[in-house]
C-alpha positions in Angstrom: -5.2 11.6 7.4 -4.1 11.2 3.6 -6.8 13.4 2.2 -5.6 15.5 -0.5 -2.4 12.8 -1.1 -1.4 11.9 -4.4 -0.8 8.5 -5.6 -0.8 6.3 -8.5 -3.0 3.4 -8.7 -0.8 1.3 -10.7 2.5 1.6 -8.6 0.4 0.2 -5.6 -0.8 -2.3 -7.8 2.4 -3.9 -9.0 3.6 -3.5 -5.4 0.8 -5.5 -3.9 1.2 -8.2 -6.8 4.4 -9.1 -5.6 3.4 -10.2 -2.0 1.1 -12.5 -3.1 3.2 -15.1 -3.5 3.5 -15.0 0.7 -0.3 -14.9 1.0 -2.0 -18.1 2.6 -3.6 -20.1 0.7 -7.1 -21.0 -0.4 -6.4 -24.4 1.2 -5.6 -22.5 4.2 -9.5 -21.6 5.1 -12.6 -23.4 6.0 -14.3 -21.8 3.2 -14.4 -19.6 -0.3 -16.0 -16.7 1.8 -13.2 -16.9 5.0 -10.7 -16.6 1.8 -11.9 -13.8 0.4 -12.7 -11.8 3.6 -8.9 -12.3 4.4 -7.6 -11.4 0.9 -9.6 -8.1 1.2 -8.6 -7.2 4.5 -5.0 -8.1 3.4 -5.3 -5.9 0.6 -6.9 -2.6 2.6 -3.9 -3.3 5.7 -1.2 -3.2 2.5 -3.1 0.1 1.2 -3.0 1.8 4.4 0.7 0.7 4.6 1.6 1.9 1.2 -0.6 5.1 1.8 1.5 5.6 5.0 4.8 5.5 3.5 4.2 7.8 0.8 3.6 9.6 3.8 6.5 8.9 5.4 8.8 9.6 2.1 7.0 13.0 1.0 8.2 14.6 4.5 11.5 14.1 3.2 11.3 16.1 0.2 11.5 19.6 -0.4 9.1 22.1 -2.8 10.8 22.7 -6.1 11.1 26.5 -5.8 13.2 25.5 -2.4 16.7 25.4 -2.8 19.5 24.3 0.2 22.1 27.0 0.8 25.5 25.7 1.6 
């Protein structure tokens, strides 16, 4: 589905750094492991999400050799 779409590591990262604050919290789960088996799968759901709307945006733009006629 995304194969062949470019992306940049970083911008994900600072993106996904920002909704941690509205994670739950370690206090939240029975144990250490239940903690980090949800922080992962958080993680891979907000990659697919930010993977999708690159998506989303790219079929917006247009190739640089296009130009609109008016």
């Amino acid at each position: 589905m995304f194969e062949g779409m470019k992306y940049y590591p970083s911008q994900f990262a600072a993106a996904y750094i920002q909704t941690l604050p509205h994670a739950l919290r370690i206090e939240d789960f029975d144990t250490d492991d239940e903690f980090k088996e949800y922080l992962e799968n958080r993680r891979e759901s907000y990659f697919y999400e930010y993977l999708k709307s690159l998506e989303f945006a790219k079929s917006f733009s247009k190739r640089e050799d296009e130009t609109i006629e008016e």
